[in-house]
Phi, psi and omega in degrees: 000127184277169174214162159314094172248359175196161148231139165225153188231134186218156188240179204196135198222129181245111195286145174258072168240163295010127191276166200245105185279093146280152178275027171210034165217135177292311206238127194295156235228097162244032173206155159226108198266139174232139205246132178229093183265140194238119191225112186242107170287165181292016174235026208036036173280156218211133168242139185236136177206167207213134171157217199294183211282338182047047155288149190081001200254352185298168253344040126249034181287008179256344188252022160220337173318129163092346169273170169276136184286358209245000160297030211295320181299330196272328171284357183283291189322291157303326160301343198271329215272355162284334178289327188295323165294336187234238175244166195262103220242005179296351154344291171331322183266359170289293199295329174302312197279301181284340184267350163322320195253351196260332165301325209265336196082004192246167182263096167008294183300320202273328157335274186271038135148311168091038174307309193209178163223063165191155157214173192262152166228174178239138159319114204234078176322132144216030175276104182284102188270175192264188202291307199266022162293296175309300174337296194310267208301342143253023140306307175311290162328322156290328151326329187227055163065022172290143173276341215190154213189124173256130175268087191300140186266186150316102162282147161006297183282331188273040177075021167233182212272323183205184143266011188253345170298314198311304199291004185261319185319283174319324174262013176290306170328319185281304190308358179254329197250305194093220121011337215254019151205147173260129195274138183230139197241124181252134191285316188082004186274355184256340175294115172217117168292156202298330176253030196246114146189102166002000272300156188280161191279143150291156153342293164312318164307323174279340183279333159315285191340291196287337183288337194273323189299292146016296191265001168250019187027076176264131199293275195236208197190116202247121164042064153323322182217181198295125152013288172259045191241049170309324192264018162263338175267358154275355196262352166311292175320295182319302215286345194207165206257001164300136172302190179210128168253128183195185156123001210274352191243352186304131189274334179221159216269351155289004192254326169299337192281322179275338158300344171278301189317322158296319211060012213297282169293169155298309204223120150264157162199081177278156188249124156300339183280355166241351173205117171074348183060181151327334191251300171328320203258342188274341155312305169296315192305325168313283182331297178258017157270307187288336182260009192060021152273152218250146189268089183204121202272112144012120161200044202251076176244255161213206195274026167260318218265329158296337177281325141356266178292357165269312170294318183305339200248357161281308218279330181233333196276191154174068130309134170316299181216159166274156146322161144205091183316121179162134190186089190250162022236054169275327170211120196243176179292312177294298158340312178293326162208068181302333166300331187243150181277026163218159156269156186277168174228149173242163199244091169078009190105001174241127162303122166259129165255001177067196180227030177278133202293180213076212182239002164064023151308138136215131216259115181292078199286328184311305187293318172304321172270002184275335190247353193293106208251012195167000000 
């Protein structure tokens, strides 16, 4: 029977230059940091997971040395009550999952369940661009077989004038592609960096928003309104035939359970690297398929934590599309996942996962120890 015998957690900071003005930060990025965590049995196997920062988890390395890593519910269960005390430590269940699967020969997606071994993606933008800018990139993007394209909006901070600027952005998209992609708009209102603060759009703002969205047959419309305004994104939800998307920051998995339950969205997206891992997120996915909501996870961390959520969402789910963070060449493939020694690539719009056991991290150790700050 395998066990535990160590984990270690270590973090890495990759300098950016040129830094990456994301839109949903005032201030440009001139780094990007990844946190990399390791769970090594006693036969010398390695799990590897990527995601938040795992504050609070140091002096419990003792509630999991010496169990089977393959114990995954029982180890989810200690993880929820370290989030409840501490900080969101779900790497760890990232890291659980891949030697888990590395024990077994099997590939994480076949792990929950083997629906499929691939998933579609969507272009996941995150730059504010001028309209015929916006226009160029998704061309680009319909070039290289995306099906589908998120349009990051203004946040507060984020440098363009309104949300009626945004909407000239969108319609440039459309006079240039027509069709040949589908558009999704992330709003940004649930979203707040720690010194922004903004007030968030009323009920009323979004619902203009969404009549103008409306006429552009925008796939969903992401976090409209504050964070915690479940009766406002269902009476959202009601007034317009746009879908309604949110949930990438919810920190805990009852708050999704009443949210299906509301029927408050349209679209969840909890991020396994942030909320509940793998084993916690494969909950919802049951949960909101019988409630008829559509499941398509968060994934803008790096290429661990996209790969995370791409088995889970092959493996059990059956979302239209994944995230796939890129937008180059400001946020690249390569950037995103400077921790592993390939970037993932995609084909044509498809994630391919293969039948390699895990989660198919392999880790750039030259680069990790050339970026290691801790």
């Amino acid at each position: 029977m395998s066990r535990i015998t160590s984990i270690d957690i270590s973090y890495h900071r990759l300098p950016l230059d040129p830094p990456f003005k994301a839109s949903w930060d005032g201030r440009a990025r001139n780094h990007f940091d990844a946190t990399i965590v390791r769970v090594r049995d006693d036969e010398g196997r390695e799990g590897i997971g990527s995601g938040d920062l795992m504050k609070g988890f140091e002096g419990h390395e003792d509630l999991f040395i010496g169990q089977d890593p393959r114990h995954l519910e029982r180890h989810y269960e200690v993880l929820s009550h370290i989030n409840f005390h501490y900080g969101r430590c779900w790497p760890m269940d990232l890291a659980l999952w891949d030697l888990s699967g590395k024990i077994t020969g099997e590939p994480v997606w076949r792990m929950l369940g083997g629906r499929s071994d691939r998933v579609r993606l969507y272009a996941s933008s995150g730059v504010l661009r001028d309209p015929s800018a916006m226009a160029d990139q998704a061309e680009r993007y319909v070039g290289e077989g995306f099906p589908a394209m998120k349009v990051r909006f203004s946040s507060s901070s984020g440098g363009r004038s309104g949300w009626r600027d945004d909407v000239k952005a969108l319609e440039a998209i459309r006079a240039r592609v027509g069709t040949k992609l589908e558009l999704m708009v992330d709003c940004n209102q649930g979203w707040r960096m720690p010194w922004d603060t903004t007030l968030a759009w009323t009920f009323k703002d979004a619902l203009s928003v969404a009549k103008e969205l409306e006429k552009l047959d925008i796939y969903w419309m992401e976090e409209p309104l504050f964070r915690s305004d479940r009766k406002g994104m269902k009476a959202l939800k009601e007034a317009t035939s746009v879908r309604i998307a949110g949930g990438e920051m919810t920190r805990e998995l009852y708050e999704f359970r009443d949210i299906i339950e509301e029927r408050a969205f349209d679209v969840i997206q909890p991020d396994v690297a942030l909320v509940g891992g793998i084993t916690g997120c494969r909950r919802l996915v049951y949960q909101a398929r019988e409630a008829g909501v559509m499941f398509t996870p968060h994934s803008w961390t790096n290429g661990i934590g996209v790969l995370a959520n791409a088995h889970l969402t092959a493996g059990a789910g059956d979302a239209p599309f994944l995230e796939y963070p890129y937008d180059n060449p400001e946020w690249s493939e390569a950037r995103r996942d400077y921790p592993m020694v390939s970037s993932l690539k995609h084909s044509h719009g498809w994630l391919e996962l293969g039948n390699v056991p895990g989660l198919g991290v392999v880790l750039d150790e030259e680069r990790l120890k050339a970026t290691r700050i801790g």
